[in-house]
C-alpha positions in Angstrom: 97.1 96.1 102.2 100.0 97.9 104.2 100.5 96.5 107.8 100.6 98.2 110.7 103.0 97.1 113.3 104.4 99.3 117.0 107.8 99.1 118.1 109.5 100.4 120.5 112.6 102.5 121.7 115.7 100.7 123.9 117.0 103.2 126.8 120.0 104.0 124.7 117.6 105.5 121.9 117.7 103.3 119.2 115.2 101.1 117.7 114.2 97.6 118.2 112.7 95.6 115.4 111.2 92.4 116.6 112.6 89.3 114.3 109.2 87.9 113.4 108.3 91.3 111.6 111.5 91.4 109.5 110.3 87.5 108.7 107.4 88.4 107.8 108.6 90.4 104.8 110.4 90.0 101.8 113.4 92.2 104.0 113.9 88.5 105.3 116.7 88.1 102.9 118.4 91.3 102.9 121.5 92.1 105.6 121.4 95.4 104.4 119.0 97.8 104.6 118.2 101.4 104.1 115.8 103.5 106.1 114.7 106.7 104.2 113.3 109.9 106.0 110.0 111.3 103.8 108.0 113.8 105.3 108.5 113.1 108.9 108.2 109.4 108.4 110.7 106.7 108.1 110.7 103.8 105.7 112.8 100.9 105.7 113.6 99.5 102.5 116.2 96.8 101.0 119.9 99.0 100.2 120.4 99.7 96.8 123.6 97.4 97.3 121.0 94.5 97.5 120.5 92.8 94.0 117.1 92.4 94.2 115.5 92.0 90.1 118.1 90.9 87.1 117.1 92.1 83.7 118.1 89.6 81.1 119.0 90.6 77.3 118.6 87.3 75.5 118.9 89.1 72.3 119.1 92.4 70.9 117.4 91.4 67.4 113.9 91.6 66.6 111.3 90.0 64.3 109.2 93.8 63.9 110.6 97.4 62.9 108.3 99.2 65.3 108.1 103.5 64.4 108.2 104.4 68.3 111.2 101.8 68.9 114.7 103.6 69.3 115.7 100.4 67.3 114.7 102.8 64.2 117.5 105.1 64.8 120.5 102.9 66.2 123.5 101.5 64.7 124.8 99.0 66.7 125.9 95.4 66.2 123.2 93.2 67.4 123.1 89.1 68.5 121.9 86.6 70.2 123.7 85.4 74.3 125.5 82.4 73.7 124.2 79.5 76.0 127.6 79.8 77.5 127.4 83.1 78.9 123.9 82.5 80.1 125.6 79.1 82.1 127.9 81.1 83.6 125.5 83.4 84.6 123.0 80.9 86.3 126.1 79.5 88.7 127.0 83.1 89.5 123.4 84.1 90.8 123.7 81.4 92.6 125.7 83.2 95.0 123.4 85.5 95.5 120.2 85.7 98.2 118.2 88.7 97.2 117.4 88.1 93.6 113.6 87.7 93.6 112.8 88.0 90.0 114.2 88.0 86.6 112.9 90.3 83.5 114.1 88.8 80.0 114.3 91.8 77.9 116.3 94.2 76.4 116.0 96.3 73.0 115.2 92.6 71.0 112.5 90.3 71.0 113.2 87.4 73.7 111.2 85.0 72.5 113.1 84.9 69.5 116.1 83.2 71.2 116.2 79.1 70.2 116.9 78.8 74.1 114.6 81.2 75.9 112.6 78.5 77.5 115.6 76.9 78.5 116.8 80.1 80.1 113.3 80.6 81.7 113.3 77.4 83.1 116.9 77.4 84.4 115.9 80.5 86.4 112.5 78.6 87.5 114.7 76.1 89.2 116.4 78.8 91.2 113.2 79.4 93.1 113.5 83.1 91.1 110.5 84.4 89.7 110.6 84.8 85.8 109.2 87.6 83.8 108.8 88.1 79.8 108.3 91.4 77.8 107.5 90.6 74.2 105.5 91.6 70.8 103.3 88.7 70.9 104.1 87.9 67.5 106.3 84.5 68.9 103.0 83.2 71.1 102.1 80.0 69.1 100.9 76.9 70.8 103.9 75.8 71.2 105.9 78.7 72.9 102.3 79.0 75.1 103.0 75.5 76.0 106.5 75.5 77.1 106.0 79.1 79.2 103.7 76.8 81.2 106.0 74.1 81.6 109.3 76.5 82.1 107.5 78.0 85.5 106.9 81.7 83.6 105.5 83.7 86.1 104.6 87.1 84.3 104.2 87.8 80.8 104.1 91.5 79.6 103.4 91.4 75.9 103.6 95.1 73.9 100.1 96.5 72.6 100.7 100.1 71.3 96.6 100.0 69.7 93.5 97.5 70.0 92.7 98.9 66.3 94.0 96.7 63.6 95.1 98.9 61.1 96.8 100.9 63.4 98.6 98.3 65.2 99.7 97.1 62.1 100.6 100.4 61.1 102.6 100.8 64.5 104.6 97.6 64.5 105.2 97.2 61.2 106.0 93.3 60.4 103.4 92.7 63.0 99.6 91.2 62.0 97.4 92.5 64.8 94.7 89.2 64.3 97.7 87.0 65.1 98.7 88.7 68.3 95.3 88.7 69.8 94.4 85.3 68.5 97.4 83.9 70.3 96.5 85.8 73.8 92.8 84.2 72.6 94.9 80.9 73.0 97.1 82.2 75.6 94.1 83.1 77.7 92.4 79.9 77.4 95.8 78.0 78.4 95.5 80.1 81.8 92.3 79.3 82.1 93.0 75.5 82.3 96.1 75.2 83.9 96.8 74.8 87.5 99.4 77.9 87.6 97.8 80.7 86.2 100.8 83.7 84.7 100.2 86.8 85.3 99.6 88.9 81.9 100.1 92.8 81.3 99.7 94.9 78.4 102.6 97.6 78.0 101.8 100.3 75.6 103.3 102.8 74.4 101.6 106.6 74.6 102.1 109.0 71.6 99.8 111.5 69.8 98.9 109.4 67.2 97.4 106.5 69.6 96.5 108.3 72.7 93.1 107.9 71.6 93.4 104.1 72.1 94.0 104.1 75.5 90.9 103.9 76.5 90.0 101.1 74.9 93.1 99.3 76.6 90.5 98.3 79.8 87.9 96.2 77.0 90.8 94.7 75.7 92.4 93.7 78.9 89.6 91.7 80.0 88.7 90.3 77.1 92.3 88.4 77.3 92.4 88.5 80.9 95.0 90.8 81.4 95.7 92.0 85.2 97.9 95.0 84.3 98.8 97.8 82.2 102.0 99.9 82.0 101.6 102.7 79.8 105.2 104.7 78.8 105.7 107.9 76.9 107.7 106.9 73.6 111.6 107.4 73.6 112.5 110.6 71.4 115.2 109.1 68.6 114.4 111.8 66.2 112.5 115.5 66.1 109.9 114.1 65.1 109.2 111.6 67.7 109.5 114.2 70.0 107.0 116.3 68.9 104.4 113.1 69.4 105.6 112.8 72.8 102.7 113.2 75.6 105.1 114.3 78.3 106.1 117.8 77.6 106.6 119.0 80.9 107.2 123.2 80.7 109.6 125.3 82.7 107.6 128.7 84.0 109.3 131.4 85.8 107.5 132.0 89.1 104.4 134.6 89.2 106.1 137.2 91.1 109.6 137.7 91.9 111.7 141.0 93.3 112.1 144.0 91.1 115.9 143.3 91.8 115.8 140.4 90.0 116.8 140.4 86.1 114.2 138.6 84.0 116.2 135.8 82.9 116.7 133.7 85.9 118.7 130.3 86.5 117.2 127.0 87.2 118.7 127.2 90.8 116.6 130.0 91.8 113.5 128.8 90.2 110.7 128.1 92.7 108.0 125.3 91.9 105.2 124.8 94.4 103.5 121.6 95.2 99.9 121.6 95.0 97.6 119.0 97.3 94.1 117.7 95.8 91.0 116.2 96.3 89.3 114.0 94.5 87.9 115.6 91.6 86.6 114.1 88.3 87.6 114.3 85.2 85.1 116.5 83.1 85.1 119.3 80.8 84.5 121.8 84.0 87.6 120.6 84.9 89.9 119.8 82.1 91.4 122.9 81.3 92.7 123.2 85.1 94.1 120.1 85.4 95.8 119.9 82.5 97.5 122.9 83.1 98.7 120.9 86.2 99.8 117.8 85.2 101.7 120.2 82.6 103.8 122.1 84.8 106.8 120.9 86.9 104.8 121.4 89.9 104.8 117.9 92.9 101.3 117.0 93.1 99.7 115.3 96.1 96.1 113.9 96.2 94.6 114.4 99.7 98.5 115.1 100.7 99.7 111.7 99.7 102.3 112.1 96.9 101.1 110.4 93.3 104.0 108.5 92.3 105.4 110.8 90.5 109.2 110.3 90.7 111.7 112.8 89.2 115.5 112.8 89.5 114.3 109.1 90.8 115.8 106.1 89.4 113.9 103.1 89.9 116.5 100.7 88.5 119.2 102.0 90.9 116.9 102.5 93.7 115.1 98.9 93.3 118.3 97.1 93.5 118.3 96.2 89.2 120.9 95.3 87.5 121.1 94.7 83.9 123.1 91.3 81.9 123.3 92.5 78.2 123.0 89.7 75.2 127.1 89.8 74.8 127.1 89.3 78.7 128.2 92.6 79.7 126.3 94.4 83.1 125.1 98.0 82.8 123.4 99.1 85.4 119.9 100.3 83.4 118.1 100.0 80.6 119.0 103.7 79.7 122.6 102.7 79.4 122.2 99.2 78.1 123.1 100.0 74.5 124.3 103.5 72.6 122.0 105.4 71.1 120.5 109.2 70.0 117.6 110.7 71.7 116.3 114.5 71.2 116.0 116.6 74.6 113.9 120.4 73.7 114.6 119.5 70.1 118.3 118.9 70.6 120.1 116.0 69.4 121.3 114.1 72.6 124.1 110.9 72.2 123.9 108.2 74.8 126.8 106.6 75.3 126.3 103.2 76.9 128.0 102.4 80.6 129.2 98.8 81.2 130.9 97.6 84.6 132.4 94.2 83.2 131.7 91.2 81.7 130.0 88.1 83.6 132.3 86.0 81.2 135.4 87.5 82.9 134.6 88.3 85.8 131.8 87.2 88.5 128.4 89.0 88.8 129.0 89.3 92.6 132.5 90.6 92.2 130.9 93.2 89.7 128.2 94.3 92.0 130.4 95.0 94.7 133.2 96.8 93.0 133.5 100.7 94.0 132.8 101.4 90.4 129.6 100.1 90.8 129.0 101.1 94.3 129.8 104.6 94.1 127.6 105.0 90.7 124.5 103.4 92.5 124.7 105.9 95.3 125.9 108.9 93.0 122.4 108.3 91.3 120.5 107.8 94.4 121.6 111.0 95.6 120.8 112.6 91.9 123.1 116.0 92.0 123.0 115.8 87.7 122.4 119.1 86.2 118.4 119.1 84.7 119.0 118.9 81.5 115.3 118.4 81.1 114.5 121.5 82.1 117.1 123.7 80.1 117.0 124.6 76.6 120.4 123.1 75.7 124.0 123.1 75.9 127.0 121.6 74.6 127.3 119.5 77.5 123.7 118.5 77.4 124.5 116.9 73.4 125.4 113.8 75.3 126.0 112.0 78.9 129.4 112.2 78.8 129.4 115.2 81.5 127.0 117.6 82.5 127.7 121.6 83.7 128.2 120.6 87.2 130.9 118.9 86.6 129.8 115.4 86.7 131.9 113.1 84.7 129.8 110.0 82.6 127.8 109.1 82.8 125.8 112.1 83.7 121.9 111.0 84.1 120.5 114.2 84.3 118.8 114.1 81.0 117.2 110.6 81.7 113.9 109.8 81.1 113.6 107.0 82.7 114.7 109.0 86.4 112.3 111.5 85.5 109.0 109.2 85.5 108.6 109.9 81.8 109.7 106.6 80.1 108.7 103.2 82.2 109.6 99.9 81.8 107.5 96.8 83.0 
């Protein structure tokens, strides 16, 4: 429930913001902060130069070949973060104020690491709350039992169907009757404990299990999970893309001067935004609202904005920061690792970005180097070309620059920073 609070102007003009508001926030711990201008209002946020969530890659191996993981189509060397690194890592956060959660994740299976409740608990301590993404395949008694005991705090665990066959079909290595038998166990573990964690259900949307999705509410409750992300799959290969759900179409404006050649550039393109009211979702409406929701139009309900962010990077713009499995930072999960993604059936090559390694250098000292600095605010201002929107070009093969001139890594043709691929 958002809070409403007046404050009031000093004679010189500027603001005053009474102490016990800021205290009465989470900004409490943040010296600097940002206020953004939307629509005539201003909203005052923590800066991106803030640290505020630390993903965690405790390994990039995992137990399951999943078809919609990007696993499928990479080549890289893949291990396990020496205890070491992860030390050094817990006395450097240390220096830190604005940490207020840490996701352990990454392109592996966490729970596969000998140490990961060691790790979660180390965090625990800290006062920092902990967070898990995993297949569920790891969620014996035992591994229940010490999540408990290491202060876990949310557990997201990755359900692509709530059909058997297809589940199994999905993640293959995976037994779906063993994945909801332990969140059977898990459940009842919550239900008896003091500290209840928090459990979500991240799936992942393609044509072959769109169907299932609504069948994710049953299944949520009958495990008594509070959430569910749902993500569009990441395109490693044509034919991936093809069962993508997200599709979103250029058009060229309805009318447009008789001066003007047909062919026209993406800077001159014009795309409305269109305001709503609540309508439901029958077959009187369908064919109009999907032809929405499947053009580039911004689309308000009752003139509030859905949340649908484009050329918006929530990892940069939440304060995130990345520690991969050989202790290496990178600044997202897009840029974690090196892989190949399709883009309008081309073949795109993601080059990962790393800004130093915590085993060399200090996490603080990394965070506040210009490198870093100036590569948060480059992507919170977002001047990329959009790749997604153009049919292809020899820059747009890879992030190593785009046709404006930006030098890698170029993030115009990010999924992630255009609200299509989501991360818990």
């Amino acid at each position: 429930m958002s809070k409403k609070n007046f404050i009031n102007r000093n004679v010189d003009g500027s603001l005053v913001i009474p102490a016990h508001i800021l205290n009465s926030t989470r900004l409490k711990n943040y010296n600097e902060l940002m206020i953004i201008e939307e629509e005539g209002r201003m909203i005052l946020v923590p800066s991106i130069h803030s640290l505020s969530r630390l993903y965690v890659e405790p390994t990039s191996t995992c137990n399951l070949n999943c078809v919609t993981c990007i696993r499928s189509s990479w080549h890289e060397e893949s291990g396990f973060m020496d205890m070491s690194v992860f030390n050094a890592l817990i006395e450097q956060v240390r220096e830190f104020k604005t940490i207020e959660s840490v996701m352990f994740s990454g392109f592996g299976e966490p729970l596969s690491h000998p140490d990961i409740l060691q790790m979660i608990k180390a965090f625990s301590n800290l006062g920092i709350n902990t967070e898990v993404t995993t297949n569920g395949t790891l969620l014996d008694d035992n591994m229940i039992d010490g999540l408990f005991d290491a202060g876990l705090k949310d557990l997201w665990v990755s359900i692509d169907s709530v059909t058997s066959n297809q589940f199994n079909e999905i993640r293959e290595g995976g037994d779906f009757e063993q994945v909801y038998s332990n969140l059977k166990k898990f459940k009842l573990k919550n239900k008896k404990s003091k500290r209840k964690i928090i459990l979500g259900i991240a799936f992942v949307a393609t044509k072959d299990n769109v169907e299932e999705m609504s069948k994710l509410r049953g299944f949520a409750g009958s495990v008594w999970a509070e959430r569910i992300s749902v993500s569009n799959v990441i395109p490693y290969d044509r034919e991936m893309e093809e069962k993508m759900l997200c599709k979103k179409k250029l058009f060229k404006p309805l009318a447009y001067r008789e001066d003007q050649e047909d062919r026209i550039g993406f800077k001159e393109i014009v795309i409305p935004e269109i305001s709503l009211p609540k309508l439901d979702y029958t077959l009187a409406t369908k064919e109009a609202l999907f032809d929405i929701h499947s053009s580039m139009m911004k689309i308000k309900k009752l003139d509030e904005p859905f949340n649908e962010n484009k050329d918006y990077c929530r990892f940069i713009n939440k304060g995130n920061s990345f520690i991969r499995w050989d202790g290496m930072v990178t600044p997202c999960m897009g840029l974690i690792h090196s892989y190949k993604t399709y883009l309008n059936g081309n073949e795109r090559t993601i080059k990962s970005y790393t800004l130093g390694s915590i085993a060399e250098k200090s996490l603080m000292s990394i965070w506040q180097s210009e490198e870093y600095r100036q590569f948060r605010e480059d992507v919170m201002r977002f001047e990329f070309s959009p790749c997604v929107l153009c049919g292809g070009c020899q820059e747009g093969s890879s992030n190593e620059k785009d046709c404006l001139k930006n030098d890698f890594p170029a993030c115009g043709g990010c999924l992630w920073a255009q609200g299509v691929i989501q991360c818990p």
